[in-house]
C-alpha positions, -999 to 999 in steps of 0.1 A, spaced: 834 -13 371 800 2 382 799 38 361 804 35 324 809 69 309 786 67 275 812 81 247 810 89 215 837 85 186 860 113 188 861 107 148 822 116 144 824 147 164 856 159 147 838 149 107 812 175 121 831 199 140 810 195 167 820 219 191 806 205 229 800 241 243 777 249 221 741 246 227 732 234 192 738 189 201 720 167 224 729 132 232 702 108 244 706 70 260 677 53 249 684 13 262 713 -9 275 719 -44 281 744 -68 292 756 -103 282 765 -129 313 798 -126 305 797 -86 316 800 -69 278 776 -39 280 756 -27 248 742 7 246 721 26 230 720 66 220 712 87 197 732 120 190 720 148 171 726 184 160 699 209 146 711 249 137 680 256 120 689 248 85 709 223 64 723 237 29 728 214 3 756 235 -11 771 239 22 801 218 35 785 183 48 805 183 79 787 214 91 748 204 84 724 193 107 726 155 118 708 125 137 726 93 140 719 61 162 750 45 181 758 13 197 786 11 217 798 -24 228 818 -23 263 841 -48 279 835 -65 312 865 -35 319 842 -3 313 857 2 282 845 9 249 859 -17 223 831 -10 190 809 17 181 783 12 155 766 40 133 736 45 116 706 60 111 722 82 85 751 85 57 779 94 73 797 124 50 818 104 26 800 73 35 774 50 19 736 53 33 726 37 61 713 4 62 696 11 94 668 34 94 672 64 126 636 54 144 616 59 175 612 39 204 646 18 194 655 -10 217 684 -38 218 682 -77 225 709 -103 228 699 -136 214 713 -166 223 737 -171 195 752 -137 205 738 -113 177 724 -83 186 689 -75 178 678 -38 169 640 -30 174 623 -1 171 584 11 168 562 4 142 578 -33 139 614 -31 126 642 -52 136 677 -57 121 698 -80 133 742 -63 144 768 -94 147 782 -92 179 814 -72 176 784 -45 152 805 -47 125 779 -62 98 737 -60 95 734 -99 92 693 -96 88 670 -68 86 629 -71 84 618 -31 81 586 -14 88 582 19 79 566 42 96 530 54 77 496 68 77 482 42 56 470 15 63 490 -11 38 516 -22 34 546 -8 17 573 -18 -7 600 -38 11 576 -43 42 588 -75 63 585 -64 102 590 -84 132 589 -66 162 588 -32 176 604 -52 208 622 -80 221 631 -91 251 644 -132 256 636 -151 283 656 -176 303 644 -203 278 657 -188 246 620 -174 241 615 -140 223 589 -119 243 575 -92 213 556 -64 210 539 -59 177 518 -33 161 487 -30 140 469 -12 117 431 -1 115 428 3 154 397 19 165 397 57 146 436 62 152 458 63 120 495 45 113 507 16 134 501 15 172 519 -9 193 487 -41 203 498 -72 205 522 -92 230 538 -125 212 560 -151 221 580 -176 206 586 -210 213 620 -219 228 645 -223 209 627 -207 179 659 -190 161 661 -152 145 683 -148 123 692 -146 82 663 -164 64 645 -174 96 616 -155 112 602 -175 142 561 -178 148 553 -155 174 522 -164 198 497 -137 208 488 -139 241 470 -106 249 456 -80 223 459 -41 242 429 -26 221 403 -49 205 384 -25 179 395 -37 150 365 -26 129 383 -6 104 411 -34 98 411 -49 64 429 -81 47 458 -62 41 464 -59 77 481 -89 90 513 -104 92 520 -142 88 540 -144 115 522 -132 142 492 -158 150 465 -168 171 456 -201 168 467 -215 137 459 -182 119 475 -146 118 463 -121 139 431 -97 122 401 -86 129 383 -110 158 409 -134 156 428 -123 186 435 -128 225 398 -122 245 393 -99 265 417 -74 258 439 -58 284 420 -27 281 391 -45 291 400 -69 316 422 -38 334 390 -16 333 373 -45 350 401 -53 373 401 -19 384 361 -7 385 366 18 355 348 7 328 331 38 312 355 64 332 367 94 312 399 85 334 401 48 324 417 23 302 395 36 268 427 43 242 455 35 270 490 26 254 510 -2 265 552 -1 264 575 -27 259 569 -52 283 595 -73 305 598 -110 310 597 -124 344 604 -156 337 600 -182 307 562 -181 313 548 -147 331 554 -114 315 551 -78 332 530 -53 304 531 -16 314 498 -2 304 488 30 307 457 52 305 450 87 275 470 111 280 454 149 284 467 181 275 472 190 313 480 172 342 478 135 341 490 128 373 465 107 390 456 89 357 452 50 355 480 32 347 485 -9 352 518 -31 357 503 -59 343 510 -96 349 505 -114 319 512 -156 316 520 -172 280 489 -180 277 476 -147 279 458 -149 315 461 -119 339 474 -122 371 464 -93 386 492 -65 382 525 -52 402 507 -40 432 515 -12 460 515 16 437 490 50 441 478 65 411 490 100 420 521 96 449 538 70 428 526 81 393 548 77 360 532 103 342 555 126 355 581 128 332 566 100 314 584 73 326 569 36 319 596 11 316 595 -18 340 626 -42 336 627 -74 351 654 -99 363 637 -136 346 666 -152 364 652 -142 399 619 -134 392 617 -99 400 603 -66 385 616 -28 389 606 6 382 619 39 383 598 72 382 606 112 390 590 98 427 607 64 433 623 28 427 602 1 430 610 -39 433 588 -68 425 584 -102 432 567 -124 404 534 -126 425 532 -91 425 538 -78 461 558 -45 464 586 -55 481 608 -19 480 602 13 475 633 41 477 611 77 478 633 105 462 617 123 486 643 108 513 675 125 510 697 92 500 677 86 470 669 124 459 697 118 430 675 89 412 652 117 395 679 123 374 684 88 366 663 67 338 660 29 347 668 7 314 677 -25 319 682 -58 347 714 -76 336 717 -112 337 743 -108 366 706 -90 382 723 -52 383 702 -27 375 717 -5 346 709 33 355 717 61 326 722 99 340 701 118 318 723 154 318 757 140 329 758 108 302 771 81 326 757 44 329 753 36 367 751 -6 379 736 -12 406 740 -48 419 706 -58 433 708 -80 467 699 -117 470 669 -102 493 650 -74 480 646 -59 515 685 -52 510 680 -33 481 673 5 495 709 0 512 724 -10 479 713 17 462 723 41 485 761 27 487 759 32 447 748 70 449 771 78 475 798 61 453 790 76 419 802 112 425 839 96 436 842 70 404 826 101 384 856 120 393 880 91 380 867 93 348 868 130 345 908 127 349 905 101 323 885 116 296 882 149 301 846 156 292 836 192 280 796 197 287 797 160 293 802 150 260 826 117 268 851 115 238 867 80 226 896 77 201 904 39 208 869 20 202 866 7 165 840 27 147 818 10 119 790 31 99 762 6 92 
């Protein structure tokens, strides 16, 4: 099966009378990812806002924003549906926080890892029936820690090896308040997560080193440099904001690396990591800004960055689109933006590029990228039309442009399947038959 239509519980949208023709709900996709066995996870979150939510009203009719996972079989359909993020009416609360920047992991004893920015993680058995493990970090302006605090990662992504690739945050960065994603970790392989067991996770590079304003408070054991946690000086040297502006020439630019971001990065392999870091965003245009794919080995040395790219023609600030997955099992990077896909190979040469400038790939700008499968498909979510696209990639990259083409051209006929199948209103994909468990 290459399209997956991305339901929702027909029991959630009839305990809130959701009505799909209205223009009051939204459904987002936010990650995906596959076991090698073809089960597909994904992640959405589905929400509703009139304007107001009585207390006195009837709860099926206030405002709502929940988190789902829904579990697929290797058949395109949807067995399990997790829920969370909030009570659902009648229900319990939620023992999962709804949070930004949420991502999913499969670990190698087959549980599913929830992570989400500042540094949460819970850990869903694999049919997401039960929270076996959570370690929370709420989000907050100050800059300590508070009650219940025990974070692990804002993201993880496991390598080949059984190693957890993580991106962590701190606090007392430089003049910027809260939590902001830093510091790239990894663990040792075989280093289990799980109930009552919290790997060591390595730094290898630091994103921002101004850690003037950091006190004692802010560290975690876990994360460690050395054979100490990670604070103040004791860090990765030079940061990635420093070696990039040196890489690139533009130390001191206005238009430089001085308080870039970094997203979640990807794993190439057991021992080289892609970390997608980007320049300050402006009020107006940023297309044409810095921005840096960069190549990253476990023990924190750059190796240049995923090359090929021009800061304007091929730039993600348009529409804001960072992510980079990669494919550790074949060493290979991709990247989709609102002006192409883009394929890797570990060293870093560009080895495709599909414009959506060219009429056969003019459909991918309505496509977000979120995942490389361990079967090496790429895992393509429609943003308006709610369908999950796989696309397998070809033993040689220089096959891919005519792989993704044949996928385009076969989406609108398998979309049209589905449509007899479930019936979609506003392309809200209804389920009755997958097992529904609020978390």
């Amino acid at each position: 099966m290459t399209l997956l239509p991305i339901t929702v519980p027909a029991s959630l949208l009839d305990t809130h009378h959701l009505d799909p023709d209205a223009a009051d709900w939204g459904l987002r996709v936010d990650h995906a990812v596959a076991t090698t066995a073809g089960d597909t996870y994904v992640l959405t979150g589905l929400r509703r806002y009139r304007g107001h939510d009585d207390e006195a009203a009837d709860p099926a009719e206030r405002d709502f924003g929940y988190q789902l996972i829904t579990r697929y079989g290797s058949d395109g359909k949807p067995t399990a549906t997790a829920v969370f993020g909030q009570a659902v009416p009648g229900g319990g609360p939620s023992a999962i926080p709804e949070a930004e920047g949420t991502t999913l992991a499969l670990l190698p004893d087959g549980a599913v890892a929830v992570s989400s920015k500042p540094g949460s993680t819970h850990l869903l058995s694999p049919e997401l029936d039960a929270v076996l493990a959570s370690w929370p970090m709420p989000w907050g302006w100050e800059r300590q820690r508070g009650p219940g605090e025990d974070p692990f990662a804002a993201s993880i992504a496991v390598t080949p090896a059984g190693r957890l690739l993580c991106a962590t945050s701190e606090y007392g960065l430089s003049n910027w308040a809260g939590a902001h994603l830093n510091i790239v970790a990894v663990s040792e392989p075989g280093a289990a997560l799980g109930p009552g067991r919290k790997p060591v996770l390595r730094a290898i590079a630091t994103l921002d080193a101004r850690t003037d304003g950091q006190s004692d408070a802010d560290w975690y054991a876990h994360v460690r440099y050395g054979e100490e946690p990670v604070v103040r000086g004791n860090r990765p040297s030079p940061s990635l904001t420093e070696a990039l502006s040196e890489l690139t020439g533009t130390s001191g630019s206005l238009y430089g690396y001085l308080d870039s971001r970094m997203t979640r990065p990807a794993a190439l392999g057991d021992d080289l990591f892609v970390v997608p870091v980007f320049g300050k965003t402006y009020r107006s245009s940023n297309r044409g800004q810095e921005f840096s794919f960069a190549l990253v080995d476990d023990r924190g040395a750059l190796h240049g960055r995923l090359g090929g790219l021009h800061l304007r023609d091929d730039s993600p600030f348009t529409g804001f689109d960072f992510t980079v997955v990669a494919d550790p099992y074949r060493a290979r990077a991709f990247h989709l933006n609102r002006y192409g896909l883009y394929a890797w190979s570990a060293d870093g040469v560009l080895r495709a590029r599909m414009s959506t400038a060219e009429k056969p790939f003019k459909p991918l700008v309505h496509f977000a990228l979120l995942e490389c499968t361990p079967a090496g498909e790429l895992l393509l979510a429609h943003r308006k039309q709610h369908l999950l696209l796989r696309v397998p990639v070809p033993q040689d990259l220089d096959d891919l442009a005519t792989a993704v083409e044949d996928a385009l051209k076969g989406y609108g006929r398998e979309r049209t399947a589905l449509k007899k199948q479930y019936g979609p209103v506003n392309w809200l994909w209804s389920d009755g038959a997958a097992t529904v468990n609020a978390l």
